[in-house]
N, C-alpha and C positions, 0 to 999 in steps of 0.2 A: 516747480520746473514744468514745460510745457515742452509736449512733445507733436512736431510734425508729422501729420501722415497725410499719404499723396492716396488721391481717390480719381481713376479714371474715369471720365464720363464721355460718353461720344459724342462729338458736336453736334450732329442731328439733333440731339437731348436739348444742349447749350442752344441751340438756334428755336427747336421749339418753343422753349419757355422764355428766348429774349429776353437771358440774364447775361449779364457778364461775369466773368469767372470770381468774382468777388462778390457781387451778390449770390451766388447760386452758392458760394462757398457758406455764405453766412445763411442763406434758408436754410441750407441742408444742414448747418448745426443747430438752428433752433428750432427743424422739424426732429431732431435725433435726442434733442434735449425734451420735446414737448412730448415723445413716443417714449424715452425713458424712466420719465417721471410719471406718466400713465401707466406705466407697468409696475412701478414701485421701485423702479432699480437705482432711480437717485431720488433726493431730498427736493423742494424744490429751490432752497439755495443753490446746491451740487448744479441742477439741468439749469437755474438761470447763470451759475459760472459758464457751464457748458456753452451755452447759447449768446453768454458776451453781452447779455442785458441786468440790469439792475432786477432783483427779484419780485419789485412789487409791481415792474414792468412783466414779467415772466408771469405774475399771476392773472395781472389782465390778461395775455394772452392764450393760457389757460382755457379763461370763460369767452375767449373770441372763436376761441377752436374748440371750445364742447369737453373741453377734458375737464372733471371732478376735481376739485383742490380738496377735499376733506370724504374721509371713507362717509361718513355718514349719510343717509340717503332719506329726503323728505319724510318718507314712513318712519324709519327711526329717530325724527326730531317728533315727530307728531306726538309717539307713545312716550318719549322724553317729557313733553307739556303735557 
Protein backbone atom coordinates (compact mmCIF):
# COMPACT_ATOMS: atom_id res chain seq x y z
CA UNK A 1 0.00 0.00 0.00
CA UNK A 2 1.37 3.55 -0.70
CA UNK A 3 0.43 6.18 0.99
CA UNK A 4 0.13 10.15 -0.29
CA UNK A 5 1.52 12.91 1.65
CA UNK A 6 1.40 16.45 0.40
CA UNK A 7 4.65 18.57 1.25
CA UNK A 8 4.26 22.42 0.74
CA UNK A 9 7.07 24.16 -0.84
CA UNK A 10 7.08 27.91 -1.75
CA UNK A 11 7.44 28.74 -5.24
CA UNK A 12 10.18 31.02 -4.67
CA UNK A 13 11.82 27.45 -3.67
CA UNK A 14 10.13 25.78 -7.12
CA UNK A 15 11.31 28.83 -9.33
CA UNK A 16 14.90 28.87 -7.73
CA UNK A 17 15.84 25.45 -8.44
CA UNK A 18 13.87 25.36 -12.01
CA UNK A 19 12.14 22.15 -11.23
CA UNK A 20 8.73 21.30 -11.89
CA UNK A 21 6.71 19.87 -9.42
CA UNK A 22 7.34 16.51 -10.47
CA UNK A 23 10.96 16.51 -10.75
CA UNK A 24 11.31 18.41 -7.39
CA UNK A 25 8.91 15.75 -6.19
CA UNK A 26 11.20 12.95 -7.25
CA UNK A 27 14.69 14.63 -5.94
CA UNK A 28 13.18 15.22 -2.86
CA UNK A 29 12.42 11.46 -2.48
CA UNK A 30 15.76 10.36 -3.47
CA UNK A 31 17.48 13.02 -1.47
CA UNK A 32 15.24 11.50 1.67
CA UNK A 33 15.97 8.13 0.46
CA UNK A 34 19.81 8.92 0.11
CA UNK A 35 19.76 10.79 3.84
CA UNK A 36 17.88 7.85 5.31
CA UNK A 37 20.08 5.19 4.27
CA UNK A 38 23.11 7.29 5.55
CA UNK A 39 21.74 7.29 8.90
CA UNK A 40 20.87 3.65 8.98
CA UNK A 41 17.22 4.03 9.12
CA UNK A 42 16.55 2.14 5.94
CA UNK A 43 18.10 -0.86 4.05
CA UNK A 44 19.47 0.17 0.83
CA UNK A 45 16.71 -1.88 -1.00
CA UNK A 46 14.02 0.02 1.61
CA UNK A 47 15.61 3.88 0.36
CA UNK A 48 16.06 2.66 -3.47
CA UNK A 49 11.95 1.51 -3.07
CA UNK A 50 11.89 4.99 -1.50
CA UNK A 51 13.53 6.71 -4.14
CA UNK A 52 11.48 4.72 -7.14
CA UNK A 53 15.03 3.60 -8.65
CA UNK A 54 16.23 0.12 -9.09
CA UNK A 55 18.80 -0.56 -6.19
CA UNK A 56 21.99 -1.09 -8.10
CA UNK A 57 20.89 2.35 -9.55
CA UNK A 58 20.51 3.62 -5.88
CA UNK A 59 24.01 2.29 -5.12
CA UNK A 60 25.64 4.28 -7.81
CA UNK A 61 24.13 7.04 -6.49
CA UNK A 62 25.33 6.48 -3.35
CA UNK A 63 29.12 6.85 -4.52
CA UNK A 64 27.98 9.87 -6.75
CA UNK A 65 26.95 11.64 -3.51
CA UNK A 66 29.69 10.57 -1.19
CA UNK A 67 27.48 8.33 0.99
CA UNK A 68 29.34 4.94 2.41
CA UNK A 69 27.51 1.73 1.10
CA UNK A 70 29.39 -0.62 3.65
CA UNK A 71 30.17 0.23 7.66
CA UNK A 72 33.68 -0.72 6.79
CA UNK A 73 36.13 2.00 6.55
CA UNK A 74 39.71 1.65 4.35
CA UNK A 75 41.67 1.11 7.95
CA UNK A 76 39.47 -1.66 8.79
CA UNK A 77 40.05 -3.59 5.26
CA UNK A 78 43.75 -2.79 5.72
CA UNK A 79 44.05 -4.71 9.21
CA UNK A 80 41.54 -7.38 7.69
CA UNK A 81 44.60 -8.11 4.72
Amino acid sequence: MEEILTLRIPSEIQQHLNRTPEELSRDLRLYAALMMFRLGKLSSGAAAELAGVPRVMFLDLCAEYGIAISPITPDDLRQEV
